[in-house]
N, C-alpha and C positions, 0 to 999 in steps of 0.2 A: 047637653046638646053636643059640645064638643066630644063629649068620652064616645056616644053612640055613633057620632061620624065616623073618630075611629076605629072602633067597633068596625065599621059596615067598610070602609077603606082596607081593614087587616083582612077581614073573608072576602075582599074584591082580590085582590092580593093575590091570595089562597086559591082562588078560584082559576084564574089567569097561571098561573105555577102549574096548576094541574094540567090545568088543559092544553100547556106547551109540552108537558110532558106524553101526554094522551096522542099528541099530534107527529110526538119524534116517532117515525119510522124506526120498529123492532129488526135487526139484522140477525142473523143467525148462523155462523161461520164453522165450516168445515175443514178440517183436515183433507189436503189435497190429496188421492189415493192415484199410488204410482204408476204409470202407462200398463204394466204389465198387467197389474191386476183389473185395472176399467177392460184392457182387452180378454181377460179370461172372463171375464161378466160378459160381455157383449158377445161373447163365443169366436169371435175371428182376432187370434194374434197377428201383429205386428211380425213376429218375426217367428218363423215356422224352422223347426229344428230341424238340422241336416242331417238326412235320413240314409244312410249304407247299408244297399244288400248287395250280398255276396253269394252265388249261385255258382255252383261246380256242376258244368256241361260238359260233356264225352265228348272229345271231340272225335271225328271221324278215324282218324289214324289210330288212336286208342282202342276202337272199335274192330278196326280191321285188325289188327297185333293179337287182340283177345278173340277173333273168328279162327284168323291163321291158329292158334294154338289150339286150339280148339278142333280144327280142321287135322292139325300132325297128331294129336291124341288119338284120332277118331280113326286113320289113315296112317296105321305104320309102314313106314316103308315108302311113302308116298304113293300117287296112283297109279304107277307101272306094277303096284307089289300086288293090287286088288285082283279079286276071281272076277269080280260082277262089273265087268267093265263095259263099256261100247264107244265106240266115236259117229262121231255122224258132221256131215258136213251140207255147207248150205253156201250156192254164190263165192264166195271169199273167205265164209270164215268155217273156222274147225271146233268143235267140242269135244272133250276126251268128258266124259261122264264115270261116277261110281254111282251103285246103289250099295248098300248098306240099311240091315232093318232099323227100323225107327217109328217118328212119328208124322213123319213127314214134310220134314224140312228139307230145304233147296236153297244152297248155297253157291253162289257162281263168283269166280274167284274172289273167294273170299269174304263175298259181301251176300247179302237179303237178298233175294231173287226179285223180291218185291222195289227193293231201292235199284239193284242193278239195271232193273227194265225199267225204272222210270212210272213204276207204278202203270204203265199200259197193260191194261185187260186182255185187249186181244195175246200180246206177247207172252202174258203170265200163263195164258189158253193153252199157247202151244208147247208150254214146258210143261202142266197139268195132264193133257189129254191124253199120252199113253197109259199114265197109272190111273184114272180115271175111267181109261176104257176097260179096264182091267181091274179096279173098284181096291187100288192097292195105293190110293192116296193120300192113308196115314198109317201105312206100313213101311212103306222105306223113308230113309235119308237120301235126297239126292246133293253128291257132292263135284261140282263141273270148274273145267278150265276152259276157259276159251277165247278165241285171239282171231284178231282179223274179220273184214266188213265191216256191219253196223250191228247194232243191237236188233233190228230184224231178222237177219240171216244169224244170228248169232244162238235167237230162240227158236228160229228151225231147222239147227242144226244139232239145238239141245235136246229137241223134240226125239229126232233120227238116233241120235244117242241113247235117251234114255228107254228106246221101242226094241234099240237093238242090244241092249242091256238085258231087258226083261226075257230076251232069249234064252239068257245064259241062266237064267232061274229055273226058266223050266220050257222046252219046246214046244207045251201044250197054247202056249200065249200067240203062236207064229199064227195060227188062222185068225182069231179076232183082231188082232194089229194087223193083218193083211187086208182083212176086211173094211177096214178103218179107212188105209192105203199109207199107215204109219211107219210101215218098213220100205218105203219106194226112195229112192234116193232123185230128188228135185232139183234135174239140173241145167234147168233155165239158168244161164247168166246175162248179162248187159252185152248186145251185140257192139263187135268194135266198131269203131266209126272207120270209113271209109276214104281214102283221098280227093279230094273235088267235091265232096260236100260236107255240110256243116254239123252232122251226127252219121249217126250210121244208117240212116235215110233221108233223112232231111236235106233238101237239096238249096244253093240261095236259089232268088225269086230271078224267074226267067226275065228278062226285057230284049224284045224284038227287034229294036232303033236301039 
């Protein structure tokens, strides 16, 4: 009786042993993996590499240096030395123009025709329109100085220049540029203003008392 007690007492025993062992929580431990690599898993780093570009832009002045020499290559002698010359004037300002064959580029001191006028349509119109009437738009080089007024009178005075230019090519051009009224020399200017009033008509406002 007593041996089967303990008998049954050893596998109560046994049985309790296991079942605190069944009951412990399994933990399972990792290797803690370094900030860098959890954030290249996650695809957003913590710390984004500084990044240097380095971009070589022309600047203006460099631009003009390489037109100018470009301009004396093209221009020996400067433009008193050219046959195909004209001037033409407009309000205040002057244009000495060359033409020279080419493809049709227009250069006004120095610069793009296109940047010189500010990129306006109409003004690029009026440097255009004599070689155009004349269907001679990517036959010459137009090469211009000019000074004084504003960039309006400045392109229709390039105009009168490059009209009275194409003269010197060949006389046959005088009736269609006449035609045009591209040879007419335009000389409206800004009337002077007057003493006793506030422009050159504008008068102050009258009061009677």
């Amino acid at each position: 009786m007593t041996t089967s007690m303990l008998a049954l007492t050893s596998s109560l025993a046994s049985l309790s042993f296991s079942s605190n062992v069944a009951q412990k929580p399994t933990t399972v431990s990792f290797p803690r993996a370094k900030s860098a690599s959890v954030t290249n898993i996650c695809g957003t780093p913590s710390r984004m590499p500084r990044l240097v570009v380095s971009a070589t832009v022309a600047s203006p002045e460099v631009e003009t240096v390489n037109l100018k020499k470009y301009v004396k290559s093209r221009l020996p002698g400067g433009f008193a030395a050219q046959t195909i010359i004209g001037t033409g004037r407009r309000k205040c300002a002057i244009a000495r123009v060359v033409l020279q064959e080419g493809t049709g580029k227009v250069l006004i001191n120095y610069r793009d025709a296109k940047e010189y006028l500010q990129g306006n349509p109409l003004w690029l119109q009026y440097v255009k329109i004599p070689l155009v009437t004349l269907g001679y738009e990517s036959n010459y080089d137009v090469f211009v100085k000019a000074h004084g007024g504003g960039l309006s009178g400045q392109a229709q005075a390039i105009s009168l220049g490059i009209a009275r230019a194409l003269l010197k090519v060949s006389e046959d051009h005088r009736r269609p540029l006449r035609k045009e009224g591209l040879l007419t020399r335009d000389s409206r200017v800004v009337e002077r203003k007057k003493p006793g009033l506030k422009k050159a008509r504008k008068a102050p406002q009258f009061s009677k008392r």
